[in-house]
KEKE-3310 file (N, C-alpha, C; in steps of 0.2 Angstrom, whole numbers, plus 5000, padded with zeros to 4 digits):
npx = (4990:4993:4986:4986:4996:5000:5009:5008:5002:5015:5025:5023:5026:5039:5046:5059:5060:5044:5030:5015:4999:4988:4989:4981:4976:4971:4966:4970:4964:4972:4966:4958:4965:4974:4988:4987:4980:4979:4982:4972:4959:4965:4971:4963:4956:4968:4969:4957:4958:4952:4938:4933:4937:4927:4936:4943:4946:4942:4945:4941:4938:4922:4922:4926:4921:4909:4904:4902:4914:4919:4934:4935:4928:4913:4907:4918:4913:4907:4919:4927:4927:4921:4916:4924:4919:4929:4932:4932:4941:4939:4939:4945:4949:4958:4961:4975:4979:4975:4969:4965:4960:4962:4959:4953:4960:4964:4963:4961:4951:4941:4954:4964:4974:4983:4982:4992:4990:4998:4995:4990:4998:5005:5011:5013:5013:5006:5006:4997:4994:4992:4989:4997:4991:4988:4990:4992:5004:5000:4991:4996:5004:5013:5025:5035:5034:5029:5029:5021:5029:5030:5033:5048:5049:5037:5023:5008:4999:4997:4988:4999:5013:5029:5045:5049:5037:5037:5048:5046:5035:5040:5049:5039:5030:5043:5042:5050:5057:5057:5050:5050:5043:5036:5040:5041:5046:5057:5061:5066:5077:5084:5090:5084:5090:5098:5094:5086:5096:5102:5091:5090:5102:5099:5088:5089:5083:5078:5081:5076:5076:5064:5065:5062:5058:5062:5064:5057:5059:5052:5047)
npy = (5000:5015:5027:5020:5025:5024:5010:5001:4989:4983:4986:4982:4967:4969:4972:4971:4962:4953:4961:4954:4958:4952:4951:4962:4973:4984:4999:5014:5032:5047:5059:5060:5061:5054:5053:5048:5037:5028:5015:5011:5001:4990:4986:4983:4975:4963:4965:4957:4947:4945:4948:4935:4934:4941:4956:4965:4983:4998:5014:5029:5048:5055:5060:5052:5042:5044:5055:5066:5062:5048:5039:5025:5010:5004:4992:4987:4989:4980:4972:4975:4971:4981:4998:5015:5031:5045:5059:5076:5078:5066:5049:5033:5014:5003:4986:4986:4997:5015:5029:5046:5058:5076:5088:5095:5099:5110:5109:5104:5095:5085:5082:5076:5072:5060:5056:5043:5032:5023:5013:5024:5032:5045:5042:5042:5056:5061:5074:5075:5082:5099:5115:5128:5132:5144:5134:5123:5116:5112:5101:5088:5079:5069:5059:5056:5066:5065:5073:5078:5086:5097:5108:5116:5132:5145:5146:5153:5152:5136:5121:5115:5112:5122:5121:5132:5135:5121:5120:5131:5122:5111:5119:5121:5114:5101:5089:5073:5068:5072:5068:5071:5069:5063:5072:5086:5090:5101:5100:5088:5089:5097:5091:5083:5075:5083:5094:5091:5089:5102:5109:5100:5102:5116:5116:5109:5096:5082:5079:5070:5064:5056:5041:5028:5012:5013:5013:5016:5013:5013:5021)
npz = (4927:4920:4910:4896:4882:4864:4860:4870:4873:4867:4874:4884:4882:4877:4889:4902:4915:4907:4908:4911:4902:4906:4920:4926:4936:4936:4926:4925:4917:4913:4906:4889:4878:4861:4867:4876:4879:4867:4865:4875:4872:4868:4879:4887:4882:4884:4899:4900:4894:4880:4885:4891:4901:4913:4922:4931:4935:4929:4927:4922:4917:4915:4902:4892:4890:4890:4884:4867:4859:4861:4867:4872:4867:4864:4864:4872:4886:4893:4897:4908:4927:4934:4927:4934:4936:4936:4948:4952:4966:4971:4978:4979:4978:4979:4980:4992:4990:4989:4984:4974:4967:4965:4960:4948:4930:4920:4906:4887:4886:4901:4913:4927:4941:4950:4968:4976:4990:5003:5014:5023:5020:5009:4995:4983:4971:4954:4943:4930:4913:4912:4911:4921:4937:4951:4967:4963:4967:4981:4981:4978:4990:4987:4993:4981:4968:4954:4935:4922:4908:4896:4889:4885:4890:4896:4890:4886:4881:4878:4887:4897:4906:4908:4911:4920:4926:4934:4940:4951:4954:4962:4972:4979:4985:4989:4989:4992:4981:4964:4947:4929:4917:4901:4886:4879:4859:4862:4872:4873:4863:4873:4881:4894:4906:4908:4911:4922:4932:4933:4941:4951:4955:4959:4968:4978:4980:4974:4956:4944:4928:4917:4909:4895:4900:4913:4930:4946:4962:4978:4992)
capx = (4992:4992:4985:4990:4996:5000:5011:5008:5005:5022:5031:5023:5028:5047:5050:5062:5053:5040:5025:5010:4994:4983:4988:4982:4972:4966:4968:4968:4966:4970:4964:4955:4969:4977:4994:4988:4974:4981:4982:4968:4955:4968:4974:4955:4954:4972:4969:4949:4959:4948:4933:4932:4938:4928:4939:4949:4943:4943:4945:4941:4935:4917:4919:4932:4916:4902:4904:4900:4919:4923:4937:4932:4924:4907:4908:4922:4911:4905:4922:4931:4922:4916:4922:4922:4921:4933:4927:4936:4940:4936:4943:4946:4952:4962:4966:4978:4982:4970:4970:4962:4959:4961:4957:4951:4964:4966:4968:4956:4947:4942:4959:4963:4980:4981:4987:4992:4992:4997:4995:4987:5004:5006:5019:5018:5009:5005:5002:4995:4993:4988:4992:4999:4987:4992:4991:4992:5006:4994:4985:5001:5009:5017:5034:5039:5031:5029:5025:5021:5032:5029:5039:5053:5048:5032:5018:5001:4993:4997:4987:5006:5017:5036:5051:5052:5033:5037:5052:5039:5030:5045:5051:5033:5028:5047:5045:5056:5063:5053:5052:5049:5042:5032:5041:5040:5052:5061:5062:5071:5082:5088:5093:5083:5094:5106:5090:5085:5104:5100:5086:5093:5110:5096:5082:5093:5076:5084:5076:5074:5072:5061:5067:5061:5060:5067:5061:5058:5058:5045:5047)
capy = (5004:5023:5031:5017:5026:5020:5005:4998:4981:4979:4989:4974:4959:4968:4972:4963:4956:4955:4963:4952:4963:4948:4952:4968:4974:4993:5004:5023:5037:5054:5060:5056:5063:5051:5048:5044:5031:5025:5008:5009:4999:4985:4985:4980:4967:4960:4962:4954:4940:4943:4946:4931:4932:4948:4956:4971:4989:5002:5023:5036:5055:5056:5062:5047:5037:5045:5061:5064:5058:5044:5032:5016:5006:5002:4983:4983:4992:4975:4969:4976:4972:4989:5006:5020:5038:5051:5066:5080:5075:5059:5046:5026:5011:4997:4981:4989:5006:5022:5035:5051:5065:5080:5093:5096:5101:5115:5105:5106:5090:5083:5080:5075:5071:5057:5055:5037:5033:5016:5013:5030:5036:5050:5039:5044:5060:5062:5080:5076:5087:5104:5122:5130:5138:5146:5134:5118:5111:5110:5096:5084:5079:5062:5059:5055:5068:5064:5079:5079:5094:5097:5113:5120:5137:5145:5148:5155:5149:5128:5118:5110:5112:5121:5120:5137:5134:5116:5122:5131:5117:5106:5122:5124:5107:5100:5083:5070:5067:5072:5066:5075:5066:5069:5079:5088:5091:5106:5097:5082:5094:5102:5085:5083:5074:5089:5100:5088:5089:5109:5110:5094:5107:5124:5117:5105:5091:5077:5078:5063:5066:5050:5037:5022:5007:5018:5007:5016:5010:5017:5018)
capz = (4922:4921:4904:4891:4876:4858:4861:4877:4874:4864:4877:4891:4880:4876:4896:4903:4915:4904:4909:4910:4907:4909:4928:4929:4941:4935:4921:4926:4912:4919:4903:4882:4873:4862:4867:4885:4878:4861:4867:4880:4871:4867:4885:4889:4880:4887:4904:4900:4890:4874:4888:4891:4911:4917:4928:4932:4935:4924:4930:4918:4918:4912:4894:4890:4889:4890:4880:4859:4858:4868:4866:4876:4863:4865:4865:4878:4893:4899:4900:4914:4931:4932:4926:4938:4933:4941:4947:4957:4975:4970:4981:4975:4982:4974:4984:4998:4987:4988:4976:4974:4961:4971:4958:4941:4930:4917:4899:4883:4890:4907:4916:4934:4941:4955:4972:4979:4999:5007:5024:5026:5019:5003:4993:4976:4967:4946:4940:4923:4909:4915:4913:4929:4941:4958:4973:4961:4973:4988:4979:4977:4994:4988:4993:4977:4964:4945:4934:4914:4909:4889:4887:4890:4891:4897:4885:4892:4872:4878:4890:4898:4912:4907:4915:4924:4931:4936:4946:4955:4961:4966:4976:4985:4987:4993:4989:4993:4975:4959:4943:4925:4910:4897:4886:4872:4856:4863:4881:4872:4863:4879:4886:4899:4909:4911:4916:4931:4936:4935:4944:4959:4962:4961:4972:4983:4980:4969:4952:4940:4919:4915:4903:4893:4904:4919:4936:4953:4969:4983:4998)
cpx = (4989:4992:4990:4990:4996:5009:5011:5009:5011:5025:5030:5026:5036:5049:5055:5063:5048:5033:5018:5001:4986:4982:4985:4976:4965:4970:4966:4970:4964:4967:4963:4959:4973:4984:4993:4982:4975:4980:4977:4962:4957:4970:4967:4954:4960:4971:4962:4951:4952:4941:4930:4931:4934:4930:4944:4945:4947:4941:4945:4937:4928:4916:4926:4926:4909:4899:4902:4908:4922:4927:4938:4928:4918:4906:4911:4917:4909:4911:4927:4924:4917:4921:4917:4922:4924:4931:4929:4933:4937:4940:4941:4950:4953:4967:4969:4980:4974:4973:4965:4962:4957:4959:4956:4955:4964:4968:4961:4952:4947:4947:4961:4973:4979:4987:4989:4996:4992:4998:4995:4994:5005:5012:5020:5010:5012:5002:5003:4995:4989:4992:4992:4995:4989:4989:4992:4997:5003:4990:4989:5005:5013:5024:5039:5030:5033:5024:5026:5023:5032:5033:5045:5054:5040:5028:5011:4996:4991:4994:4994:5009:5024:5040:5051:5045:5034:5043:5048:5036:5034:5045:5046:5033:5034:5046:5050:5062:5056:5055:5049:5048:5038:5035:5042:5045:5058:5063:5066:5077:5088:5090:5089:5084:5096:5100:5086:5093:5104:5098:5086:5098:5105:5092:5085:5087:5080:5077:5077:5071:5071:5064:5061:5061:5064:5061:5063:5058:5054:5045:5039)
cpy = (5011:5024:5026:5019:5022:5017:5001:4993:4978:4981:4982:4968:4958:4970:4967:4966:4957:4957:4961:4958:4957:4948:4960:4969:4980:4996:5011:5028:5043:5059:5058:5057:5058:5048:5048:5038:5028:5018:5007:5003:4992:4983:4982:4974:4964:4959:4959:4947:4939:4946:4941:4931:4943:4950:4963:4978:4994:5011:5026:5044:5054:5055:5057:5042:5038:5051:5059:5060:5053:5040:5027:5017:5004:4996:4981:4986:4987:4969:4969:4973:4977:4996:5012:5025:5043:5058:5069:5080:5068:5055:5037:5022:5005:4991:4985:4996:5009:5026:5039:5055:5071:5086:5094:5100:5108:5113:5107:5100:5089:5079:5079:5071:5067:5057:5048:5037:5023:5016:5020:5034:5040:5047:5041:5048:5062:5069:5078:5081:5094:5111:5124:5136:5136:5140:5125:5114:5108:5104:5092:5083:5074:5063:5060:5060:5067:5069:5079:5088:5093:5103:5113:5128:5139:5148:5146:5151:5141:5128:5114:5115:5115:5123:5126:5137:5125:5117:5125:5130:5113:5112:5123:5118:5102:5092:5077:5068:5071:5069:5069:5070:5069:5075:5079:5088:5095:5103:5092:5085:5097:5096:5087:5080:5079:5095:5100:5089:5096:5111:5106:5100:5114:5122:5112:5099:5086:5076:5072:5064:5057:5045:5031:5015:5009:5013:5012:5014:5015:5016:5015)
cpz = (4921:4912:4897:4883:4871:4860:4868:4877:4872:4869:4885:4888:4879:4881:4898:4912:4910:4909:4908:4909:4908:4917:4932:4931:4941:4929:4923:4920:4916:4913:4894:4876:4871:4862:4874:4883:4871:4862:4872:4879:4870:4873:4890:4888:4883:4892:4905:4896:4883:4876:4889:4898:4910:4921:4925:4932:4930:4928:4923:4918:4912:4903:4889:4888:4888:4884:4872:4856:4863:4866:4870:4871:4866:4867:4871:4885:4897:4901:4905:4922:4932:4930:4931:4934:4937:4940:4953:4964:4975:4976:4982:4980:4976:4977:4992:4996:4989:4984:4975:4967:4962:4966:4947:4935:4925:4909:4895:4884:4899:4910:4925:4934:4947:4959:4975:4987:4998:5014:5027:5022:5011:4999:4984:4973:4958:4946:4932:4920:4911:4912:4919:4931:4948:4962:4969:4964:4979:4986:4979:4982:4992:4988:4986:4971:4957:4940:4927:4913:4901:4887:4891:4892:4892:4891:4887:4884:4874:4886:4894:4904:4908:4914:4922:4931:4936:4941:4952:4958:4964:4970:4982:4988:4990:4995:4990:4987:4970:4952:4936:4917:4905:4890:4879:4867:4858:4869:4878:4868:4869:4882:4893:4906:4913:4915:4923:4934:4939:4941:4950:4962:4965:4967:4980:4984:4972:4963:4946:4934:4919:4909:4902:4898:4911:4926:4943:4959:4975:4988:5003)
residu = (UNK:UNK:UNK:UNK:UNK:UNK:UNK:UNK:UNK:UNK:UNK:UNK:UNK:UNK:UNK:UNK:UNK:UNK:UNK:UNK:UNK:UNK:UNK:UNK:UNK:UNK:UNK:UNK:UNK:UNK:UNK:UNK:UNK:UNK:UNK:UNK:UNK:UNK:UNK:UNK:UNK:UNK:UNK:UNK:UNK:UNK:UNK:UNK:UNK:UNK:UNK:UNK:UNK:UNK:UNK:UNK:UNK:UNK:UNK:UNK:UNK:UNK:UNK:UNK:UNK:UNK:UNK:UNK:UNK:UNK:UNK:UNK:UNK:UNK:UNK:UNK:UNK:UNK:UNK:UNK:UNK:UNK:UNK:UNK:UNK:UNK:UNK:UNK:UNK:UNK:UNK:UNK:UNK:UNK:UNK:UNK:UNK:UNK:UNK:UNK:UNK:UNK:UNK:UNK:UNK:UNK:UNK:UNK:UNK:UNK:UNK:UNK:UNK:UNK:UNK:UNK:UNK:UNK:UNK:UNK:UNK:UNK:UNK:UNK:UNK:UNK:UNK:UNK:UNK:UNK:UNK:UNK:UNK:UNK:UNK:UNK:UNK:UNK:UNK:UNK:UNK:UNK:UNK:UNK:UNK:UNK:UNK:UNK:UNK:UNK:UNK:UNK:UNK:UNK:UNK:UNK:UNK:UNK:UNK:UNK:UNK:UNK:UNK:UNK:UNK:UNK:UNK:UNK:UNK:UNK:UNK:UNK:UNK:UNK:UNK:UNK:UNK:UNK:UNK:UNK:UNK:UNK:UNK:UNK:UNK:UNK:UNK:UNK:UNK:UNK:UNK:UNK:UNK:UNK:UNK:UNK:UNK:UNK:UNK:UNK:UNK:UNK:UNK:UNK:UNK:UNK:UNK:UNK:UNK:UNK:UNK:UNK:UNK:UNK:UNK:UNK:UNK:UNK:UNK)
# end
């Protein structure tokens, strides 16, 4: 599980399949903010069954845990197997997955965006929360790109991704599809649908507005 906001646990038990997280394996926080951690200390205890089973790995950036504000709960630190900490150019292993944290990002906290390889192979890249800096595609080769976009228009004031710089990175980096989530009130306003549609006929790279319960397939 990647950065579990506020509901996660309801959103595993109302899946359909349900989504066990007594099965889970890892929790990765790409940053301390909380609507990527609202639910993280709840999703400890689930996949720790109370603490009672220790087990499962825990990834978080330094100041998620260690800092003057941290949110991991003190009590849970001895319930995962162990917590790593991420830290740029980092690079993780996970059963038969790899995964990286190829650069340090640009946000009001310590943020990292990850890349995931299997069988040596770039299958799926996350740019987290960041403001856009120059060569920030070069850090994301995965086939399949997934990118927190919060605006719809640029603005140099916010820590965020908007639409004009995220075309941008699709353009440079030429992934095999992308995907755009993440989004703010004015980005749900604009139908973000209709602005992947835009942006799939302008870049000719097939773009993907994220939904609720939306299921990919990986090659």
């Amino acid at each position: 599980m990647i950065d579990p906001g506020p509901g996660s646990l309801v959103r595993c038990s109302c899946s359909r399949p349900k989504l066990d997280p007594t099965k889970l394996d890892a929790i990765i926080v790409t940053h301390k903010h909380l609507d990527h951690t609202g639910d993280l200390n709840v999703m400890i205890e689930a996949m720790t069954e109370g603490g009672f089973k220790k087990r499962g790995l825990l990834f978080v950036p330094g100041d998620a845990i260690n800092d003057d504000g941290p949110v991991v709960l003190k009590y849970l630190h001895n319930f995962p197997e162990e917590i790593i900490i991420l830290k740029e150019g980092g690079k993780y292993s996970l059963n038969k997955i790899h995964f990286s944290t190829p650069k340090l990002h640009i946000h009001r906290v310590e943020t990292y965006g990850l890349n995931f390889k299997i069988d040596g192979e770039d299958i799926i890249s996350i740019i987290s929360d960041t403001k856009y800096f120059d060569g920030i595609e070069k850090y994301y080769p995965g086939k399949t790109l997934v990118i927190n976009v919060v605006l719809l228009e640029v603005n140099l004031n916010l820590d965020h991704l908007s639409i004009p710089e995220v075309k941008e990175i699709i353009k440079k980096a030429k992934p095999k599809r992308a995907i755009i989530t993440h989004f703010g009130m004015k980005m749900i306003l604009a139908k973000p649908w209709e602005i992947a549609e835009r942006l799939t006929a302008e870049l000719g790279i097939e773009v993907i507005a994220a939904r609720d319960g939306m299921e990919i397939e990986l090659d």
